[in-house]
Residue frames as qw, qx, qy, qz and C-alpha x, y, z in Angstrom:
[[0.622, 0.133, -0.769, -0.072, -64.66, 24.49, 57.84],
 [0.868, -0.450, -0.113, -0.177, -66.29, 22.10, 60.57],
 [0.220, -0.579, 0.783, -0.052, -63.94, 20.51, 63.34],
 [0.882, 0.191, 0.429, -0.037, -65.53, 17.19, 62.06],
 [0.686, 0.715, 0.070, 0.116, -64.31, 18.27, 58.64],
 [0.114, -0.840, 0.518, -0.112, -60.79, 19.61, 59.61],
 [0.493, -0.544, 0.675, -0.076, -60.13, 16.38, 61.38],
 [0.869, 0.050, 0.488, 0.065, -61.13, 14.37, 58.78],
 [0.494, 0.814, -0.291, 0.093, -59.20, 16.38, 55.95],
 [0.103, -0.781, 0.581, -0.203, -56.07, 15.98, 58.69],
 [0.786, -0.188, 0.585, -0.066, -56.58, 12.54, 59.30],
 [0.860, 0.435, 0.267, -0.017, -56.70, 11.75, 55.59],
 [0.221, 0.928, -0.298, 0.027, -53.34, 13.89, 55.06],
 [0.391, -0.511, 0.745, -0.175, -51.69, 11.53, 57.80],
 [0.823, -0.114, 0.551, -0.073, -52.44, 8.89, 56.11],
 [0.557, 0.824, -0.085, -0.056, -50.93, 9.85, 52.78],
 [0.031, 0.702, -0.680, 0.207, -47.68, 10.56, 54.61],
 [0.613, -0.336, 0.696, -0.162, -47.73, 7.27, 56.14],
 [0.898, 0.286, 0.312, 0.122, -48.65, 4.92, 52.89],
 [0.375, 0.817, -0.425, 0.111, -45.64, 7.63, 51.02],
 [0.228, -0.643, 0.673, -0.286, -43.25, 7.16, 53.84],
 [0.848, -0.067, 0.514, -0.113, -44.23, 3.12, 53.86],
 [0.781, 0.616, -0.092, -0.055, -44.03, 2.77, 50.07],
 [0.321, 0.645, -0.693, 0.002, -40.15, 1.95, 50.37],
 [0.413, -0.275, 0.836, -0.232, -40.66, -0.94, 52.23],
 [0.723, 0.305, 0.491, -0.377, -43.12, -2.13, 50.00],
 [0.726, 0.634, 0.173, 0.204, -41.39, -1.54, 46.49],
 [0.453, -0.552, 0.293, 0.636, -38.04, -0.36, 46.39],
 [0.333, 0.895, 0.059, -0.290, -36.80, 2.24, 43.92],
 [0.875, -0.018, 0.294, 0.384, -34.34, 0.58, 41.57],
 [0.416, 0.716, -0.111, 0.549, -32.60, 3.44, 41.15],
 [0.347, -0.787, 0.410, -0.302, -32.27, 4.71, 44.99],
 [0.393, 0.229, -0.764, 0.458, -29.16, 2.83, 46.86],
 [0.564, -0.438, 0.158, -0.682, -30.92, 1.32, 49.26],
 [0.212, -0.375, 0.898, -0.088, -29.28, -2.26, 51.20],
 [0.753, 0.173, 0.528, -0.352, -32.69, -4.25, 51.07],
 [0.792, 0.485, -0.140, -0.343, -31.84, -4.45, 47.20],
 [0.039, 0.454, -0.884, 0.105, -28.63, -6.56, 48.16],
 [0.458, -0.007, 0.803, -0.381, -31.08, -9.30, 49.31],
 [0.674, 0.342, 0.646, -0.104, -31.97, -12.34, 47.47],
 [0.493, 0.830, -0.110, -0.237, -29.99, -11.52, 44.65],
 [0.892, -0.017, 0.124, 0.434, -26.87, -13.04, 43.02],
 [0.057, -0.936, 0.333, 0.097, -23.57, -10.67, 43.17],
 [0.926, 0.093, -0.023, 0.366, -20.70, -11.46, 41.19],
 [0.345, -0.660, 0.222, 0.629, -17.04, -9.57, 41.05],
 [0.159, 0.469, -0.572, -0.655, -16.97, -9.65, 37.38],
 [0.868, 0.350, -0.173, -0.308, -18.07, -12.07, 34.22],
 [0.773, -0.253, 0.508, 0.282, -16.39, -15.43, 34.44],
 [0.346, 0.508, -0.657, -0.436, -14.06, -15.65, 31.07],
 [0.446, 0.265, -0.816, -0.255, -14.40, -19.41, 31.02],
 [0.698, -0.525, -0.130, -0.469, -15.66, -21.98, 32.90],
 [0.710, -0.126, -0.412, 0.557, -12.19, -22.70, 34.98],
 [0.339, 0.367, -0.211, 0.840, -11.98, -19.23, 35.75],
 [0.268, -0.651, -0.589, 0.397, -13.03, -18.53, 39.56],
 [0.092, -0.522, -0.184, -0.828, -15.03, -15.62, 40.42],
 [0.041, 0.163, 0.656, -0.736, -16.09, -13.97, 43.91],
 [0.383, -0.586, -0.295, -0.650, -20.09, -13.72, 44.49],
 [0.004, 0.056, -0.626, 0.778, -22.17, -12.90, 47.22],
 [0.336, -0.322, -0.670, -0.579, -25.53, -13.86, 48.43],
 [0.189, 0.020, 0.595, -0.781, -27.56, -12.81, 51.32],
 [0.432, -0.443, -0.668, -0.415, -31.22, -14.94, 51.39],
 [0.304, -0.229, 0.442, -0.812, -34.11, -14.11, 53.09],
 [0.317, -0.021, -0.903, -0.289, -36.15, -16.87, 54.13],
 [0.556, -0.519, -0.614, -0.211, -39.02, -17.91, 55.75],
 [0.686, -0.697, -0.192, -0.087, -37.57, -18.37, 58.94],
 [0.653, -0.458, 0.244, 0.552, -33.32, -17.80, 58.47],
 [0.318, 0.879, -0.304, -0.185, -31.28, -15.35, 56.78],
 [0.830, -0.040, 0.422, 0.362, -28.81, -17.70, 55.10],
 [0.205, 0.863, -0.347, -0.303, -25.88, -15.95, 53.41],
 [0.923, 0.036, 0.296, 0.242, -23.51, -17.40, 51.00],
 [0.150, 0.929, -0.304, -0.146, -19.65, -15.98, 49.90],
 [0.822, -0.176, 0.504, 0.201, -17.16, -17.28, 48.09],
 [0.341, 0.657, -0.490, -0.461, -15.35, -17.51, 44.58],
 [0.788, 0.147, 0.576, -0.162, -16.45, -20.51, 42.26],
 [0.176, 0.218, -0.669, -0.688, -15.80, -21.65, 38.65],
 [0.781, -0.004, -0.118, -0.613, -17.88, -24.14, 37.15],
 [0.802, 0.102, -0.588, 0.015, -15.72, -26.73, 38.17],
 [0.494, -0.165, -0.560, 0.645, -14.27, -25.88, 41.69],
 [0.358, -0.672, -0.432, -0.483, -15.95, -24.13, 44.36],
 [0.234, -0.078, -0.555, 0.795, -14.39, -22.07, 48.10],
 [0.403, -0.626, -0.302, -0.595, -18.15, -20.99, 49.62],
 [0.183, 0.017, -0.679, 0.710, -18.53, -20.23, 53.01],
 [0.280, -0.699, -0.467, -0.464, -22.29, -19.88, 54.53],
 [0.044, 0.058, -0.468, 0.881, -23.17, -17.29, 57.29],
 [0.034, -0.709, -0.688, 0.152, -25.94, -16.44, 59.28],
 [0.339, 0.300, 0.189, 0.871, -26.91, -12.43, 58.61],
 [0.009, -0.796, -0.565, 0.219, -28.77, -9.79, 59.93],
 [0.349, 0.278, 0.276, 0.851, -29.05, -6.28, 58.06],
 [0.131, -0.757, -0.394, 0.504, -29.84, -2.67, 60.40],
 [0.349, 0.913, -0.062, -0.200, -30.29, 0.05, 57.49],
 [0.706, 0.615, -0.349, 0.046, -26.81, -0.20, 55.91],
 [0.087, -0.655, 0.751, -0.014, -25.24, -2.07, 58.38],
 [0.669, 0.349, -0.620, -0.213, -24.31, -5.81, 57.82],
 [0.536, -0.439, 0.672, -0.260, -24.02, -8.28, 60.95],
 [0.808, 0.183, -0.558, -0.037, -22.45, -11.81, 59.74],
 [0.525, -0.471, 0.688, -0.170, -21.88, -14.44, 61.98],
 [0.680, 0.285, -0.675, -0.014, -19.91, -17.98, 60.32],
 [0.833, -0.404, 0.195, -0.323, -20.86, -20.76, 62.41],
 [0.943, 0.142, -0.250, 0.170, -17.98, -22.91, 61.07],
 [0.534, 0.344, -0.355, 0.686, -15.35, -20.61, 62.35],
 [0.403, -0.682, -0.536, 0.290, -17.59, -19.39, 65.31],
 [0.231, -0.190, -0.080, 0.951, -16.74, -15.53, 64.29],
 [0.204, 0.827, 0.481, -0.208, -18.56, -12.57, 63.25],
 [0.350, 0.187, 0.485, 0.779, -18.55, -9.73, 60.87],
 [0.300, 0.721, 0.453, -0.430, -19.60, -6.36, 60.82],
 [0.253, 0.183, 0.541, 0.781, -19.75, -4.36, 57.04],
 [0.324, 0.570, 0.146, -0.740, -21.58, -1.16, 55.49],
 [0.322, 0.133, 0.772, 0.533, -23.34, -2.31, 52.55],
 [0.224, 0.529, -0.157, -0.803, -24.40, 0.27, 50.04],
 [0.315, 0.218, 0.804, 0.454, -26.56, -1.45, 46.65],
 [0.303, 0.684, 0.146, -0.647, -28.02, 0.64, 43.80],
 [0.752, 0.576, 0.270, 0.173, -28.24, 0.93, 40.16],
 [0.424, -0.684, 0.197, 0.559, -25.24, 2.05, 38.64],
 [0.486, 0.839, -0.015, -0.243, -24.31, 3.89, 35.71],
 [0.012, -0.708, 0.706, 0.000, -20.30, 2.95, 35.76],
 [0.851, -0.109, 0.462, -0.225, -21.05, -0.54, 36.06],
 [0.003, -0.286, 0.765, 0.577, -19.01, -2.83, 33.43],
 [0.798, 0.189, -0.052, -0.570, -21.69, -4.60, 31.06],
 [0.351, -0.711, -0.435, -0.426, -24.53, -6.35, 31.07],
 [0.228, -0.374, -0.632, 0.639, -24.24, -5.15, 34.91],
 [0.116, -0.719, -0.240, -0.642, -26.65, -2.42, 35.43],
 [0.402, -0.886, -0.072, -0.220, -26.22, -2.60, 39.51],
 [0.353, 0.491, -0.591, 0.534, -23.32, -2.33, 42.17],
 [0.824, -0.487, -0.257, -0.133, -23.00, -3.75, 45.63],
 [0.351, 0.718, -0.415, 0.435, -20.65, -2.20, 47.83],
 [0.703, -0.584, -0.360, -0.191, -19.09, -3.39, 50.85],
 [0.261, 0.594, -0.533, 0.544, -16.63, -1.87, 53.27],
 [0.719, -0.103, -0.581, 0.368, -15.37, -4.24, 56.41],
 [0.696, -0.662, -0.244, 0.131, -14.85, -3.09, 59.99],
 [0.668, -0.467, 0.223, 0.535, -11.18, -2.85, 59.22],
 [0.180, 0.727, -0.148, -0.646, -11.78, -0.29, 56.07],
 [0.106, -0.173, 0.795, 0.572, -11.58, -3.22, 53.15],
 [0.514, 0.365, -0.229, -0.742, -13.82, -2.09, 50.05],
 [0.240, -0.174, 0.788, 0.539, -15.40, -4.55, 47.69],
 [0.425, 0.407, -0.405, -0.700, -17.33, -4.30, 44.54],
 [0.218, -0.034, 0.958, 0.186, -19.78, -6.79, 43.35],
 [0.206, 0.116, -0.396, -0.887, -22.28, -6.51, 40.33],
 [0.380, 0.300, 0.806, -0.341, -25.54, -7.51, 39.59],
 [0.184, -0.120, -0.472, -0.854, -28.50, -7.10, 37.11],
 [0.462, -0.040, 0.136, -0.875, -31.99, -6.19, 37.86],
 [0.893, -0.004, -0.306, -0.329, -33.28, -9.80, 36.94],
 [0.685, 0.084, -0.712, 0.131, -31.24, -11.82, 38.75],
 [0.570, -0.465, -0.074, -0.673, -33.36, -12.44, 41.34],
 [0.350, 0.023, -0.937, 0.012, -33.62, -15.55, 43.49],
 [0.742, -0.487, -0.133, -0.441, -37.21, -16.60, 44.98],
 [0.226, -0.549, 0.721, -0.358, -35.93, -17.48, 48.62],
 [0.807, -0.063, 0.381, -0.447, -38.23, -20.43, 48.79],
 [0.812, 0.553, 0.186, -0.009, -37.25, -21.97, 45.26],
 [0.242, -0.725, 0.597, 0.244, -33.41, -21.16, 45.54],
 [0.298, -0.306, 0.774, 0.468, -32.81, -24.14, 43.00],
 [0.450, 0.702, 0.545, 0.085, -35.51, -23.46, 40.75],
 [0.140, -0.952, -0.056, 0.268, -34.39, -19.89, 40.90],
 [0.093, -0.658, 0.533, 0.523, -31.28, -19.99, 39.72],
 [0.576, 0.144, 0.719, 0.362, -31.69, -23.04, 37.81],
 [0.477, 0.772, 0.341, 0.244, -34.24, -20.63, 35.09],
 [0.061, 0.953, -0.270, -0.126, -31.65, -17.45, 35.70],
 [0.507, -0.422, 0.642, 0.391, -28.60, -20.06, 34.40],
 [0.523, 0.422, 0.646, 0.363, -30.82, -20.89, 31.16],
 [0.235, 0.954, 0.174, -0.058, -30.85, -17.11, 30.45],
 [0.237, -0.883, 0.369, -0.169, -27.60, -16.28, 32.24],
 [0.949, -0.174, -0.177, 0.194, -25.23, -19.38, 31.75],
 [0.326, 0.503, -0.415, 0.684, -22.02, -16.96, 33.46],
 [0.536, -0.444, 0.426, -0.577, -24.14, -17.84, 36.98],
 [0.871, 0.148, -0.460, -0.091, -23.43, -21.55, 36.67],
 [0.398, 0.169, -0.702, 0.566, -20.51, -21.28, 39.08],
 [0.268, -0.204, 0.592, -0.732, -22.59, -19.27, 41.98],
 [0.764, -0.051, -0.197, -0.612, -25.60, -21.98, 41.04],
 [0.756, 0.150, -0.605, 0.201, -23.22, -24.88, 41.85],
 [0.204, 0.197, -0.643, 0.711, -21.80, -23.11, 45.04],
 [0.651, -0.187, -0.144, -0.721, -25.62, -22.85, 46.21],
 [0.891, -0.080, -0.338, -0.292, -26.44, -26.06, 45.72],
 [0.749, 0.199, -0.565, 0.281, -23.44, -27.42, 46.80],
 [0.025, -0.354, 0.480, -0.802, -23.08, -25.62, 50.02],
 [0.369, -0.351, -0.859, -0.045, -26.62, -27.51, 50.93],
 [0.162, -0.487, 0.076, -0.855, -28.23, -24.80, 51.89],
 [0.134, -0.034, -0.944, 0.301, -29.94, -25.73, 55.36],
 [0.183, -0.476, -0.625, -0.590, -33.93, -26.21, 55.48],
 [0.233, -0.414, 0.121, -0.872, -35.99, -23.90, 56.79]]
């Protein structure tokens, strides 16, 4: 074999490994536990039973130009949301809450899960700074287009009317524009 030929066999190897080794940035594997799927998704602690009956979610958007996070525990009638700003190094979490001028660091850990209660099909773990766990579900559709955040949920409530409460706390929280 030529050194022309060599280098272009080797060149064409290196780029294999590089579009492989890219390919998770480009399409996550909805099976591997991997934080980015935490993002731009709705996360609840459980199925409301009714619509008085509060429930914790969690939402981390990516947007344009701000990460805009939203936590809290809504019904459909009453609503405790807090919004943060967020930034997210491989599985760690940085929150900073501008109302209370603090911060927040967390390991957060999201994958499909087999144990999940149903319909859930994923899990979203997060453990605190100070070693507190929590647990908060998801399903593979429930998506939210960062741009379209009240379009977004609005068509994943006509499928999904048990996301009514975190669709209210959204809105209501007035998300701030990009």
């Amino acid at each position: 074999m030529t050194s022309k030929a060599r280098r272009w066999w080797l060149g064409l190897a290196g780029a294999g490994i590089a579009l492989w080794g890219l390919s998770g940035w480009f399409g996550d594997d909805e099976d591997a536990a991997t934080p980015r799927q935490a993002v731009n998704r709705v996360w609840l602690e459980r199925l409301p039973k009714s619509k008085r009956d509060v429930v914790g979610h969690f939402v981390l958007l990516d947007r344009k130009k701000k990460r805009i996070g939203v936590g809290g525990s809504s019904s459909q009638w009453r609503h405790d949301v807090e919004l943060f700003h967020w930034a997210l190094d491989r599985d760690r979490l940085e929150q900073a809450f501008p109302q209370t001028e603090t911060k927040a660091s967390s390991t957060i850990k999201a994958e499909k899960c087999d144990d999940a209660p149903r319909p859930f099909t994923m899990c979203l773990d997060i453990e605190g700074a100070d070693g507190q766990k929590r647990r908060f579900y998801s399903r593979r559709e429930w998506i939210i287009k960062p741009r379209e955040v009240e379009e977004s949920m609005d068509e994943l409530v006509d499928d999904y009317p048990e996301l009514e409460g975190p669709r209210s706390a959204l809105l209501a929280a007035g998300l701030p524009e990009e």
